[in-house]
Each structure stands twice: as C-alpha cells, then as structure tokens.
C-alpha positions in Angstrom: -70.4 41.2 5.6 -73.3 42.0 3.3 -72.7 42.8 0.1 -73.8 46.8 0.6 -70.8 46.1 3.2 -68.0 45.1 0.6 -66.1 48.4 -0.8 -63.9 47.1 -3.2 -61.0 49.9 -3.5 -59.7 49.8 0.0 -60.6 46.3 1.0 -57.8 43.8 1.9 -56.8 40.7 -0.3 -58.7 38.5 2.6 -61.5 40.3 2.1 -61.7 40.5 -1.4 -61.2 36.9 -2.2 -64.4 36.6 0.6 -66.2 38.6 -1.6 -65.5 36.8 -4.5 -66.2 33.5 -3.5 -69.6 34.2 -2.0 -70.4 36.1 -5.3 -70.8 39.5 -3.8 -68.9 41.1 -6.3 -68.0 39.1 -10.1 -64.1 38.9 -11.1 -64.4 40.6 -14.0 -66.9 43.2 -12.1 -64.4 43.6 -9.8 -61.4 44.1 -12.4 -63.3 46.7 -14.7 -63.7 48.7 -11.0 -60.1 48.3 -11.2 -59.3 49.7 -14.3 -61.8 52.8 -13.8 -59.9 53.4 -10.7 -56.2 53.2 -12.7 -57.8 55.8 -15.4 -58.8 58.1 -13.0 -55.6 58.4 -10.1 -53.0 57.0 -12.6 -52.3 59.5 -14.3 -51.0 61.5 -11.9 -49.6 59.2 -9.6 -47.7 57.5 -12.3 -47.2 54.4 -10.2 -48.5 51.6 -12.6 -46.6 52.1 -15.8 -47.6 48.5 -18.0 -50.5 46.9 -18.3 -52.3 43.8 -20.5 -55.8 44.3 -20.1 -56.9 41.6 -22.3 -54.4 39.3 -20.7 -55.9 40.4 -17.4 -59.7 40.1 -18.6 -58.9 36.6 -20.1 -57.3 35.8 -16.3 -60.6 37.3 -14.6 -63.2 35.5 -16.8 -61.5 32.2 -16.0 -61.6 33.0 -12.3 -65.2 33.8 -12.4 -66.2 30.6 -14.1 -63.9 28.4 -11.7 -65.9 30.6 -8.9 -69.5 30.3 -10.4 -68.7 26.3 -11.2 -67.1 26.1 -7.3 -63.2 25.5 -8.3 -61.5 27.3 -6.2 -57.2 27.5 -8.1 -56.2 29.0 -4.5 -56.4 31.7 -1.9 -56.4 34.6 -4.1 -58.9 33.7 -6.7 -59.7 36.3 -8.9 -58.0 39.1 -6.4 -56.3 41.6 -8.4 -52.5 42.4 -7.7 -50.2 44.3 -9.2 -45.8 43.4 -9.8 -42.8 45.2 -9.3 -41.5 46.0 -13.0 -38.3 44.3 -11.9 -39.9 40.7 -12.5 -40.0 39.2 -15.2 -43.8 38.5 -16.7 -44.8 37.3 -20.2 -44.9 39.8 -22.6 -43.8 42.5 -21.1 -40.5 44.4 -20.6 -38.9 44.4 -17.2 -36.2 47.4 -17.8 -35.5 48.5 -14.2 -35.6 51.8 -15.4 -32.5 51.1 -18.3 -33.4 52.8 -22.2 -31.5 49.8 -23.5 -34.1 47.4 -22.2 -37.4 49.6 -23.2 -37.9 47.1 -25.9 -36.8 43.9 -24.5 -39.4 41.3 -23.9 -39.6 38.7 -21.6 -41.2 35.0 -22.5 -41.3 34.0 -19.4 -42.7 34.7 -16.4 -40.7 35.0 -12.4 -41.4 32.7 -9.7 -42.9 34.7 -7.3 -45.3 36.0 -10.1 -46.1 32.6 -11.0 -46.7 31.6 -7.4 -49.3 34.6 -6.8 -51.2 33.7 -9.9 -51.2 29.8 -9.1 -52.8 30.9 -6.4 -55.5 33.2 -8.5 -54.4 36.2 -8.3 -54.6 38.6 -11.2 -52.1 40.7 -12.5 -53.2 44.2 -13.1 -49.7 45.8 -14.2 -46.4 46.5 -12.9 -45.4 49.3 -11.1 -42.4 52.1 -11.0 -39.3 51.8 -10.4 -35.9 53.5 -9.5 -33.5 53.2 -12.2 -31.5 49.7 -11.5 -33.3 49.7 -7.9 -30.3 51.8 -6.7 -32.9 54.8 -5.4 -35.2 55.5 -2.5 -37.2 57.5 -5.0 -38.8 55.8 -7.9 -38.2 57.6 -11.3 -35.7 56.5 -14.2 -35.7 57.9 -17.8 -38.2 55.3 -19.1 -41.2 55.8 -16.8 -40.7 59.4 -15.5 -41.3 59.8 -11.6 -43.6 58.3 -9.1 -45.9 60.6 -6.8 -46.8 59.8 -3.4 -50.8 59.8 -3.2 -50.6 62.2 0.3 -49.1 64.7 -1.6 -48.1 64.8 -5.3 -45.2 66.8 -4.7 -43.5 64.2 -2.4 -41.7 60.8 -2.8 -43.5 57.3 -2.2 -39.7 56.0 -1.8 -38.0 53.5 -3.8 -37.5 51.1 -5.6 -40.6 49.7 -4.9 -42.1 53.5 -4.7 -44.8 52.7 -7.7 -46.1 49.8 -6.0 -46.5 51.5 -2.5 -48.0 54.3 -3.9 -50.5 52.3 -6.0 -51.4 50.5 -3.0 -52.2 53.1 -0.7 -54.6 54.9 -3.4 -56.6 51.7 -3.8 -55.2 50.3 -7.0 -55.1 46.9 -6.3 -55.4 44.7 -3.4 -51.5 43.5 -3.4 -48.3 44.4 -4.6 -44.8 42.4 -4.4 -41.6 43.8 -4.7 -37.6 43.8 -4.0 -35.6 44.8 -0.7 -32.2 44.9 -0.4 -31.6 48.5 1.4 -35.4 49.3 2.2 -37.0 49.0 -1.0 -40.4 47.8 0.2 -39.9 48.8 3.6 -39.5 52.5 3.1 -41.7 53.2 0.4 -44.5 51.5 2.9 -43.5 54.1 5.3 -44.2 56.8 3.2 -47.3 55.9 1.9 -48.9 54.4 4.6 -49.1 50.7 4.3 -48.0 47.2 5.5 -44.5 46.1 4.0 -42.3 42.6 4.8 -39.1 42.0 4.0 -38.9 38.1 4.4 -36.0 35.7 5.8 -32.6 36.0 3.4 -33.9 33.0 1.2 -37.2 32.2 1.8 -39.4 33.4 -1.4 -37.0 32.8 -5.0 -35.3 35.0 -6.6 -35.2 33.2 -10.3 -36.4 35.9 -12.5 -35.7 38.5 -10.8 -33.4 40.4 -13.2 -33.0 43.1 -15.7 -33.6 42.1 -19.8 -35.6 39.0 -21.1 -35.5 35.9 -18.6 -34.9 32.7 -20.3 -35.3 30.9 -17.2 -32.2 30.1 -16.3 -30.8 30.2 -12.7 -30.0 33.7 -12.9 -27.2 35.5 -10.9 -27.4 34.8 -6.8 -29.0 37.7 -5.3 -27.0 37.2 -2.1 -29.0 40.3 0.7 -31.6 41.1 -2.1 -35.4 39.4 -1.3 -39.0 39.2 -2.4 -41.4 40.6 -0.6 -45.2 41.7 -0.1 -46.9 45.1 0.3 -50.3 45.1 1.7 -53.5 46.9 3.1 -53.3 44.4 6.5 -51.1 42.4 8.5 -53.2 39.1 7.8 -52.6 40.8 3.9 -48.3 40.1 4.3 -49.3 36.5 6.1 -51.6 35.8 3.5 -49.0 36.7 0.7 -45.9 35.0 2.2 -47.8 31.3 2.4 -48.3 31.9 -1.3 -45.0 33.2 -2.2 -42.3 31.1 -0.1 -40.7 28.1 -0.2 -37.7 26.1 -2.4 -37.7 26.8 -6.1 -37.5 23.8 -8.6 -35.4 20.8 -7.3 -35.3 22.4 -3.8 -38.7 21.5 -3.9 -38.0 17.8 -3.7 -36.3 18.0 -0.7 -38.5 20.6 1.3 -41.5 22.0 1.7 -41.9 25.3 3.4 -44.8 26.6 5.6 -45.2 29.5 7.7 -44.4 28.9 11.3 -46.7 29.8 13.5 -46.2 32.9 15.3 -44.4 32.9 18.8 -47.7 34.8 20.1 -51.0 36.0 19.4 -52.2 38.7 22.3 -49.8 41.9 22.5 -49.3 41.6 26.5 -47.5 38.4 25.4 -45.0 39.7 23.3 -41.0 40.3 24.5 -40.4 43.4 22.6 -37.1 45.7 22.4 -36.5 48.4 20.7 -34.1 51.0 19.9 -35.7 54.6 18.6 -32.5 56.9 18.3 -28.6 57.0 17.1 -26.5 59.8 16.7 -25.7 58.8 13.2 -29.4 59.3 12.3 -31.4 61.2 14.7 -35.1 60.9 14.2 -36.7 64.2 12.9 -39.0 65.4 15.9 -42.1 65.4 13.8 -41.4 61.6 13.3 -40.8 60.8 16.9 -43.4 62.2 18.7 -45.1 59.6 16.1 -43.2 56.8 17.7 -43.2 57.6 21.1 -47.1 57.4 21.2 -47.0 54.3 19.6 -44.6 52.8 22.3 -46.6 54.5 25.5 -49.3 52.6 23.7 -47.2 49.1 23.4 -46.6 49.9 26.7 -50.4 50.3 28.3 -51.2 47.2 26.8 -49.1 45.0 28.7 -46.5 44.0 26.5 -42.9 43.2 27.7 -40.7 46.4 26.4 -37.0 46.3 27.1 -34.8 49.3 25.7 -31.1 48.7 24.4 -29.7 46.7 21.1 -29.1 42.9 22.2 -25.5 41.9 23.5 -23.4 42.2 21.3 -25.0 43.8 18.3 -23.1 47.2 18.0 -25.1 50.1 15.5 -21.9 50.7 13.3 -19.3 47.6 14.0 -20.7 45.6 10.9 -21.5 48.2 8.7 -18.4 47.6 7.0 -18.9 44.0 6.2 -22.6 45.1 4.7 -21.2 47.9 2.7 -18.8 45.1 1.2 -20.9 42.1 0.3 -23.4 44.8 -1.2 -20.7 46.4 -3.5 -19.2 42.8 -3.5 -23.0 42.1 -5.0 -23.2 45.2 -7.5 -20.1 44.9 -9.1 -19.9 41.1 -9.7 -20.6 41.9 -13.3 -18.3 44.6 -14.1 -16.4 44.7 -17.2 -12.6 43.5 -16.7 -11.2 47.0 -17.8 -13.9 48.6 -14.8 -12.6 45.9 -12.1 -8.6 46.8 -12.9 -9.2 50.5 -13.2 -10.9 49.5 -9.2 -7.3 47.4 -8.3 -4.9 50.6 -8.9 -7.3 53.0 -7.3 -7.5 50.2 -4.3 -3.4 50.8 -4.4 -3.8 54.3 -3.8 -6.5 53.8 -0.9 -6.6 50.6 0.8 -9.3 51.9 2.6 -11.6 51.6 -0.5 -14.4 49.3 0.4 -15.9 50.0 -2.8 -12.8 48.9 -4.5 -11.8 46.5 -2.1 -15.3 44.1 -2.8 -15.1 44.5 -6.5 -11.5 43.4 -6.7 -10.4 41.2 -3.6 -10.2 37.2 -3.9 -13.0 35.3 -3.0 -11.8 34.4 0.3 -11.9 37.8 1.6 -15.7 37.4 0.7 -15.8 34.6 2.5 -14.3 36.2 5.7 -17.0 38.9 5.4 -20.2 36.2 4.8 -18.9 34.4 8.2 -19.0 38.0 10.2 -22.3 38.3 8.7 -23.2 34.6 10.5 -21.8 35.7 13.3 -23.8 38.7 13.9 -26.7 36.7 12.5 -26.4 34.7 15.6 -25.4 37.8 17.5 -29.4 38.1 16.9 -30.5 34.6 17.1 -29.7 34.4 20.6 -31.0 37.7 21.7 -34.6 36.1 20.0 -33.8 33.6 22.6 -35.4 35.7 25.4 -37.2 38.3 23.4 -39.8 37.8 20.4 -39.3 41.0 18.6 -37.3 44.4 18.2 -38.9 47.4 17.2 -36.9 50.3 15.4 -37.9 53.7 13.0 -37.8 52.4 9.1 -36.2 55.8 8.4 -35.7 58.8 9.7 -38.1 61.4 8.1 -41.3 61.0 6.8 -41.9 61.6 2.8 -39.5 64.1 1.5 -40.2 66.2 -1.8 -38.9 64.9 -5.3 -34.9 65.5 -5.3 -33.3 63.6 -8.9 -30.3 65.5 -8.5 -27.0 64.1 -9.0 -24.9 62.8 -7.5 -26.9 61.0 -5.0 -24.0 61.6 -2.4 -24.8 65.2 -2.5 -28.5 65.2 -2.0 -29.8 66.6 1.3 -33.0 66.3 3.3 -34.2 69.5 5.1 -35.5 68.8 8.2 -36.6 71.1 11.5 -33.1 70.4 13.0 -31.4 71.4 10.0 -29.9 69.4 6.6 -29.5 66.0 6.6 -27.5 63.1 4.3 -29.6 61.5 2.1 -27.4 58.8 1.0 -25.8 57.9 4.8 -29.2 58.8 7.0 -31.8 57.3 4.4 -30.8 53.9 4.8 -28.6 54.2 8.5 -32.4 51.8 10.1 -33.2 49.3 7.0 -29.0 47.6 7.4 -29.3 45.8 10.3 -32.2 43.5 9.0 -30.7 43.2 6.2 -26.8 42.3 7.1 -28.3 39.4 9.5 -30.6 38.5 6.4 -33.6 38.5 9.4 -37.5 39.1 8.6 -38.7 42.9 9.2 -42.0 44.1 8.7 -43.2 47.6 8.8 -46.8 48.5 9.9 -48.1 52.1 9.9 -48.1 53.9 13.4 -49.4 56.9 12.7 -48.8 60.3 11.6 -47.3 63.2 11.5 -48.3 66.8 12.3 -48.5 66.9 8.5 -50.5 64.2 7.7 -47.6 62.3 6.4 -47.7 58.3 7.3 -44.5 57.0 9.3 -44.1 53.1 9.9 -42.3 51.2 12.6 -39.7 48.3 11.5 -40.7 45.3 13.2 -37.6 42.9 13.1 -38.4 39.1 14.0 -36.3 35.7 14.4 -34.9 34.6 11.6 -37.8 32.1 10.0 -40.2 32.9 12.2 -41.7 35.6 9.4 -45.8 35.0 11.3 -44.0 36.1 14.1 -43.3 39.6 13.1 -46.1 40.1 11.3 -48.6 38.8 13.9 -47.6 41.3 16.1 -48.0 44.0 13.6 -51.8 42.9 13.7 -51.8 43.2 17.1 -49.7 46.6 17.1 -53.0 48.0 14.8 -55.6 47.2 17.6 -53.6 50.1 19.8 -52.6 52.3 17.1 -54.8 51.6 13.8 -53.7 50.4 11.0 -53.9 51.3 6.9 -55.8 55.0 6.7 -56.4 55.4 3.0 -55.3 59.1 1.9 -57.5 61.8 1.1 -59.0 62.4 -2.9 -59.5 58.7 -3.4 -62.9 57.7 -2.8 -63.8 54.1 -2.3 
C-alpha cells in the first residue's frame, strides 16, 4: 500500500495502525480527519453522543511522538476507536440512557477500555444507547434516538445501535460494546458490519455498570459479555487478543491467548446450520439473502450438514434462559418490588418472571446446571463439526417504533405482522444460554439494500475459530460495503 492507497474513513484497524506506523498518515492527522467526519454525518446519525477532544488530542500527540521516536505502546497505536456509553471512562458520564445519571461522573475508567488503550488505541467518544440496554433500538430520554446510516428512518438495533451505526458510516475504526440478548450482534446486522459476541467470561466485565465506577468488583454479569464491532474479520481477531483475558488477581494465575483457529481454508470447515423455525420464520426478503450465501458455502467445498446437534432442542431451554436473565435483572430490586413478585407468584406459579426474582438460590442453581448441560449438549456436537451457522434475526432493519409497551410492538413484514419482543430475539438465545462465541459477518443484502448478517456460533473458547471462518465466508460473499452518502 502506497500512501495515495490509504483511505482513512473506511479502512480497517489493521490497516490503519499500518498506516500509522509507516508514517503514511500522522495520529493527530488522522484524528482531526476523524472529527471532520463526526461534524459532518453526526449530526444526523446521532450515534456518538460524548466526546473529549482535548483528552483525545493529548492521546494522539503522544502516539505520534512514540511512532516518530519508534515506540510502539501496542497493536493499535494511535488507531482511533470509539466505547459503548455503558463503560465507564474518566470524566465522563455512563447513564445507560437513565436522567438520574446525566450528571454522574465516573473517575475511573472500565477494563476493556483500559485494555484497548494500553494497546494505543484512541478514544474518540462513546456511543448510543437503549435506555438500561433493555432495547433492540437505541434511544433513551438523554440522548434522543440513533439512525441507521442506510436509511435515517430505520433502526441500527440496540443497545449497541450507536456504535454499529457509527461504524458503518466510517466514524472510527473500532467500536466495543455489550451482548446479552444480541446487542452487538443485531445492531451489526443492520448496519452492515462484523460483530463478536465472545466466550461467557473471556473479556471483564468490572466497569461495566450504570453511575460512577469506583472500581470495585461490581455486580456478576452472569450471560452479559464484552465484545467488538468491526470493519473485518481479522478487525474482531485483532480486538479480542487486546481485550481478553483474567482481570486483576486472575491474572496471576492465567494468561489468556487466542487459540488458534480449528481451520484456515473454507473447504475445511464442518459447518451446520439451521435457517428456519416456526416460532420465527425468516422474512423472504432476508432469506433469499441467506440461501445464496449457503449455495455459495456450499460451491466452495465446505462440509455443510443441516439439522440442530443431538440433543439441542429450539424451545426446551428457553425457560431456563428466560430465568437466569430475569434471575439477572431483578437481583437488585427493592424488598417491597421482590414481595409484591412472591404473592403475584401465589396467584401464577407459572410466573417465570416472578419465579427468578423471588425463588431461593438453589432453584438458581438447578437452572445454571441445565444451562451446563446444554452447554455440553454443544460441546460435543463441536466434537465433529467446527461451526453452526444460523439468521442473527429475522428481518432486516425495521423503522423507528418507541412505543410502549415493548410487548405490544409489531414488525410489518411481506408475510404479515410479526412480535417484536418474542421474534426479535427467538436466533441471538441459543449462543447466549450455552455462554458460546458467535460472530456475525455481513452476507449480503436485501432487495432493499438493507444489510443482513449470518450468526456464526463457534466451540466454546475457540473464539479465532468462528471468526476465521467469517474471513473466509467474505472471499465467497464479500464482506463490509460502506453505505451510500458517506464518502471516504
């Protein structure tokens, strides 16, 4: 690459941290690109909503001189990045969307942050959010809503819908977020771009939260993870070797790495998949998407077997997920909420809601070991396969819908009206009961124009595994298109 080669706004991280440290492009050359680029698509995308320029200028400059005196800090020196608003940085507020917490400031600064900017990355701003994470669109009464850069009038998902859709316009070369129920991995579906959802465990958590962090531990986050978005597959690799590993004293007793990937050519790969359930039909628009990619899976020689691995049933253990994540939300509730639960669990025994915010802690424990179980349900189905392949969600971007209550909401579709509260999530539980890696690559699109992404679902670990084969998936059906309007 020459330097009449390097264009700065869609490049990868990889290729951007090349660029830098062959002095094609200065740090804080490449930042002031940046910020024109935030002025100019901001403002009606509304996806980065805090920034610290000088604190971000001050970052640069020292990058540039450890690049002009040959110091490299790490693989992302002087690579600009931007952070969910759910972590906690110095300085700034990290609300999740709450009034209470507009003015709340946090001193310190979360783990995963610190990790990408040991590594010298630089933090152009944090991005929108759904209020308390508990959306697939991203807009709460601090920030306003998020637009989807293919089309202003559409969602780019939630929670992590700021960062996807800042990301996809070329507004920074990274972006990490939070996924519990899909909140990286459908907001990369609809705007086009990589998205990994790592092993239950692998990158910390401490930090993560709503209000100032102190640094204390911090409540478990038992389901929830930290995880990249990205223009490339190599991107999410790239990003995870940063981000994972122990977190203070776990870090005397291991160190983590990223384990190779099972394979490295396509033809190689043991691939099933499972495209269609009649609790959440694809829309056809969507599907014709995903059949093309598969007929072109299949061309080049990879090993496809259709079916769900012995054992694994679509709906059995939806129960046990539906309790550890209410089990999860409710573990702070007031003690007047929690009783007001234990009578109406009286009236309706059936209550899972109710049920997980109330019931002894050995009825949790009963539900974590059907979770190992169909953990290892999985495990040994990776035995004789390497991946499995599913939709992320059912429909591609939808338009804006804040309406309430969320239970009520509907998505319109060819075949007719669909839930948005049981369909949106049905394809994003399974990775995340079984706490296994899942990365989402972009297939295609539709007869719209509107981006759909395949969930790539890996052995649990083995993140390079899925991820590798979502760089091999882009040499049959491309990779990252950057959407119309927003030059490089």
């Amino acid at each position: 690459m020459n330097s009449s080669d390097f264009k700065p706004a869609f490049a990868t991280a990889a290729e951007t941290a090349d660029a830098l440290r062959l002095k094609r492009i200065s740090a804080t050359e490449l930042l002031n690109l940046e910020f024109q680029r935030i002025d100019r698509y901001n403002p009606k995308l509304n996806a980065i909503i805090w920034q610290d320029r000088e604190q971000a200028l001050a970052r640069a400059e020292q990058a540039e001189a450890a690049l002009v005196g040959g110091k490299s800090v790490g693989a992302l020196d002087g690579v600009p990045i931007t952070i969910k608003e759910s972590f906690a940085y110095r300085g700034s507020p990290n609300t999740w969307g709450l009034p209470p917490l507009k003015n709340a400031i946090s001193p310190r600064t979360a783990v995963a942050v610190e990790r990408m900017e040991s590594a010298g990355a630089i933090v152009l701003g944090k991005t929108n959010v759904s209020a308390m994470l508990a959306d697939w669109q991203s807009y709460n009464p601090v920030y306003g809503a998020s637009n989807n850069p293919w089309d202003l009038t559409l969602t780019p998902g939630g929670s992590t819908g700021g960062g996807a859709a800042a990301l996809a316009a070329g507004l920074g070369c990274l972006t990490i977020g939070s996924d519990l129920m899909g909140s990286v991995r459908i907001p990369a579906h609809f705007c086009g771009v990589y998205a990994h959802k790592p092993s239950l465990g692998l990158v910390s958590t401490a930090g993560f939260q709503p209000g100032p962090w102190d640094g204390s531990p911090g409540y478990p986050m038992d389901l929830s993870v930290m995880g990249p978005l990205a223009r490339s597959a190599a991107d999410l690799a790239l990003s995870l070797s940063v981000l994972g590993g122990g977190n203070g004293d776990d870090d005397k007793a291991w160190t983590w790495r990223m384990p190779a990937a099972r394979h490295t050519r396509l033809k190689d790969f043991r691939v099933g998949y499972v495209f269609d359930d009649p609790a959440s039909p694809l829309a056809s628009e969507v599907r014709s998407v995903y059949e093309n990619a598969l007929s072109s899976l299949s061309s080049s020689g990879a090993k496809m077997d259709r079916g769900w691995p012995a054992g694994v049933d679509a709906h059995a253990h939806m129960t046990t997920l539906m309790y550890l994540l209410f089990a999860l939300i409710t573990a702070e509730m007031p003690d007047d909420a929690r009783e007001s639960l234990r009578q109406r669990l009286q009236g309706n025994p059936e209550d899972v809601f109710a049920a997980a915010a109330t019931a002894p802690h050995a009825r949790w424990l009963h539900q974590t070991q059907d979770r190992l179980v169909y953990r290892a349900l999985w495990q040994k189905y990776f035995d004789t396969h390497d991946v499995f392949l599913m939709p992320t969600t059912f429909t591609a971007a939808f338009r804006h819908d804040h309406s309430e209550p969320m239970e009520a909401r509907v998505i319109a579709s060819a075949e007719g009206r669909r839930s948005y509260a049981r369909e949106l999530p049905f394809w994003i539980r399974f990775a995340t009961l079984a706490g296994l890696p899942a990365t989402v690559a972009p297939v295609g699109r539709t007869r719209a124009g509107l981006p759909v992404g395949m969930q790539i679902i890996g052995p649990m670990w083995e993140d390079g595994t899925s991820i590798e084969f979502a760089a091999r998936l882009s040499e049959v059906v491309g990779g990252f298109e950057s959407p119309p309007g927003y030059q490089a």
